[in-house]
N, C-alpha and C positions, 0 to 999 in steps of 0.2 A: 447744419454741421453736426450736432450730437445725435441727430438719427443714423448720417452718414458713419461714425466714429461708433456708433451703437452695433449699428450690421456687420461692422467689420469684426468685431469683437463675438458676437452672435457666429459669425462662418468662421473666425480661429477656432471659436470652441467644438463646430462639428466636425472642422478639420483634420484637427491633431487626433484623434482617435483613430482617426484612416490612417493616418500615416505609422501610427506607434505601432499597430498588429503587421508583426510576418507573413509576406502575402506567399510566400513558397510554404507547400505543404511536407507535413511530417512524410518520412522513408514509412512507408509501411512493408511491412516484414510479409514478405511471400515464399509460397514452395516451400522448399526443405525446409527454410528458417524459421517460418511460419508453423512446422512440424514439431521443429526441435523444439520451439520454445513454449507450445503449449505442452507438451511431453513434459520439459521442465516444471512448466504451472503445474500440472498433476500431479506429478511427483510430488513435490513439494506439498501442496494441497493433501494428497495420500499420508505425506508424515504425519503434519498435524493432526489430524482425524486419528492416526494411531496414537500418538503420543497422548490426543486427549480421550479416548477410550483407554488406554492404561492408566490414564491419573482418576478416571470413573471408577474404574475396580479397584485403584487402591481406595479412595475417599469412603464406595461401598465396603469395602471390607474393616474401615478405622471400628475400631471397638470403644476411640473417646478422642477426647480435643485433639493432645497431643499423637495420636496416629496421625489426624490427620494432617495435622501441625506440618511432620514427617514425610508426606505425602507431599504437601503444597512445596516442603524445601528441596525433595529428592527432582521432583518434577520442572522447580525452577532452575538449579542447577543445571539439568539437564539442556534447560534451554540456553546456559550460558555458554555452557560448552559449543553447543552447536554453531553459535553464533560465532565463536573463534574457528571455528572449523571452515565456515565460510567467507 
C-alpha cells in the first residue's frame, strides 16, 4: 500500500508541471510589424548611443569633480524627462 500511495505521489509530482505551462504559443510579430517594431528597437537603441556619446564628451571635457558632478546631473535629468515623454 505505501508503494502504491508512493507512485502516486511520484506521477502528481511530474504531472502538475505539464499541466501549469501554456501549451498555445506566443503571437509572433510578422511582416510590417515585424518591421515597425525592430525600426523602433533601433531607434531607440540609436538614442542611447547618442545620448551616451554626449555624456562622454562632457565627462572628457570636465576640468574637476564637480564638472563632472554637472555632467552626471544634466544627463540624468535628461533621462527623466524622457521617460515622461514616453
Amino acid at each position: 500500500m505505501k508503494s502504491g500511495i508512493f507512485t502516486l505521489v511520484v506521477a502528481m509530482f511530474y504531472a502538475v508541471p505539464v499541466f501549469a505551462f501554456d501549451s498555445t504559443p506566443a503571437p509572433k510579430v510578422t511582416g510590417s510589424n515585424f518591421e515597425q517594431h525592430r525600426a523602433e528597437i533601433l531607434r531607440r537603441i540609436d538614442s542611447r548611443i547618442l545620448r551616451n556619446q554626449e555624456e562622454k564628451s562632457c565627462v572628457q571635457a570636465a576640468r574637476n569633480h564637480d564638472d563632472i558632478k554637472a555632467c552626471r546631473e544634466k544627463f540624468k535629468e535628461e533621462i527623466r524627462e524622457q521617460g515622461h515623454k514616453n
